[in-house]
C-alpha positions in Angstrom: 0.0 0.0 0.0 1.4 3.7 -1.2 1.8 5.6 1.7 0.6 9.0 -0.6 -2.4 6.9 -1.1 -3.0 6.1 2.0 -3.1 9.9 3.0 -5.3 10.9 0.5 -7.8 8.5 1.2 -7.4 9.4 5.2 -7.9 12.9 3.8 -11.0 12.1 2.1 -12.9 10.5 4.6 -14.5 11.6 7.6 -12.5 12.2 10.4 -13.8 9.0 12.3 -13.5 6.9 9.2 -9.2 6.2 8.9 -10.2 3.8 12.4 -13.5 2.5 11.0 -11.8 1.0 7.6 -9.8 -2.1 7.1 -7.8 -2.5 3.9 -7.6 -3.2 1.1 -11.1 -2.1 0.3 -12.7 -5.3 -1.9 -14.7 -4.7 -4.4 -16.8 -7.8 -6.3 -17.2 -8.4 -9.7 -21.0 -9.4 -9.7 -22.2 -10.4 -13.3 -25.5 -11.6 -12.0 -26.6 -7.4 -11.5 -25.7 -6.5 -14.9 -22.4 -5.0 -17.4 -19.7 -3.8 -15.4 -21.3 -4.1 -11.7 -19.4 -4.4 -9.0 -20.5 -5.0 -4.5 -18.3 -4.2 -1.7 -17.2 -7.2 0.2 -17.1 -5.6 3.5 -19.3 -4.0 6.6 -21.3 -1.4 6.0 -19.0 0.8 6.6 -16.5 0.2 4.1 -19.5 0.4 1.5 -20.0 3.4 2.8 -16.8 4.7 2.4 -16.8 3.6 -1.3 -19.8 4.5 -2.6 -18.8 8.3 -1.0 -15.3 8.4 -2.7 -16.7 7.0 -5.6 -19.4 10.4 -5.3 -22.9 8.6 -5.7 -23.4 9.6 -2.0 -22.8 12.8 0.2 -24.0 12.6 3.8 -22.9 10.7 6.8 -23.0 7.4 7.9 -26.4 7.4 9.7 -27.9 9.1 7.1 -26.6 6.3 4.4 -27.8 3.3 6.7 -31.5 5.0 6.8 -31.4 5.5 3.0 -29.5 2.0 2.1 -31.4 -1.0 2.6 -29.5 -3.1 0.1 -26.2 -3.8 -1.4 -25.0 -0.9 -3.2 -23.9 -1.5 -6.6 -20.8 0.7 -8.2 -20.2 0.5 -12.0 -17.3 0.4 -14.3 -16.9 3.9 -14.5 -17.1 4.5 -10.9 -14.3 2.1 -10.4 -12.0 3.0 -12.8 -11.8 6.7 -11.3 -11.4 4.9 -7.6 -8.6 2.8 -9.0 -6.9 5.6 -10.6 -7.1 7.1 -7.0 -6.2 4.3 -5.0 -5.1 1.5 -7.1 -3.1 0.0 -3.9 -6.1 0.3 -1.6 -8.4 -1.7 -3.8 -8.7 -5.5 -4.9 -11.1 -6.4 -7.3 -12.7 -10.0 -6.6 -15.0 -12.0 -8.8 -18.2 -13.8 -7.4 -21.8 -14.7 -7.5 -24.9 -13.9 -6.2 -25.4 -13.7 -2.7 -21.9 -13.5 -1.3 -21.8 -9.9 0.4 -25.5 -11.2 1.9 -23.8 -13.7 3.5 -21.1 -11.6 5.1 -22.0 -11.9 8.9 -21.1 -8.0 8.8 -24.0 -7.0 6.5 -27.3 -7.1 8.2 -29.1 -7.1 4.4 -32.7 -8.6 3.7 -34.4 -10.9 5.2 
């Protein structure tokens, strides 16, 4: 992991968030949700702090649990500008359906 990196993304977060996040961030590969879609394999949080770096959310953490009842999906684009970013911070994964569910971190559907 780039230590420059690693201060940008500390940088980027919320000031709580640099304690909250374990690395590298994983990001899934999920065919079954369409072209170029891709999960975070993680806690909330972590999905969280992804989906705010990669912009599709602005607020804080409470306010993304209220509005997030599902797995969030990021696309291709998304994750190419989050790679140029942090390309030592991320690992990209492939999987199927149902693995972040299964995460005893995510509390998801029931």
């Amino acid at each position: 992991m780039k230590p420059e990196e690693l201060k940008e993304l500390a940088a980027s977060l919320p000031d709580t968030a640099p304690n909250r996040v374990t690395l590298p961030l994983v990001l899934l590969r999920r065919r079954d949700l369409g072209s170029g879609a891709f999960t975070v394999f993680g806690d909330p949080y972590e999905e969280y702090v992804l989906v705010l770096l990669a912009g599709s959310f602005d607020g804080t953490f409470e306010e993304f649990k209220e509005q997030t009842h599902r797995t969030a999906t990021i696309y291709k684009p998304q994750i190419s500008r989050l790679l140029r970013r942090f390309h030592s911070l991320i690992v990209i994964g492939f999987g199927g359906a149902g693995l972040n569910e299964s995460s005893p971190h995510y509390p998801g559907e029931t």
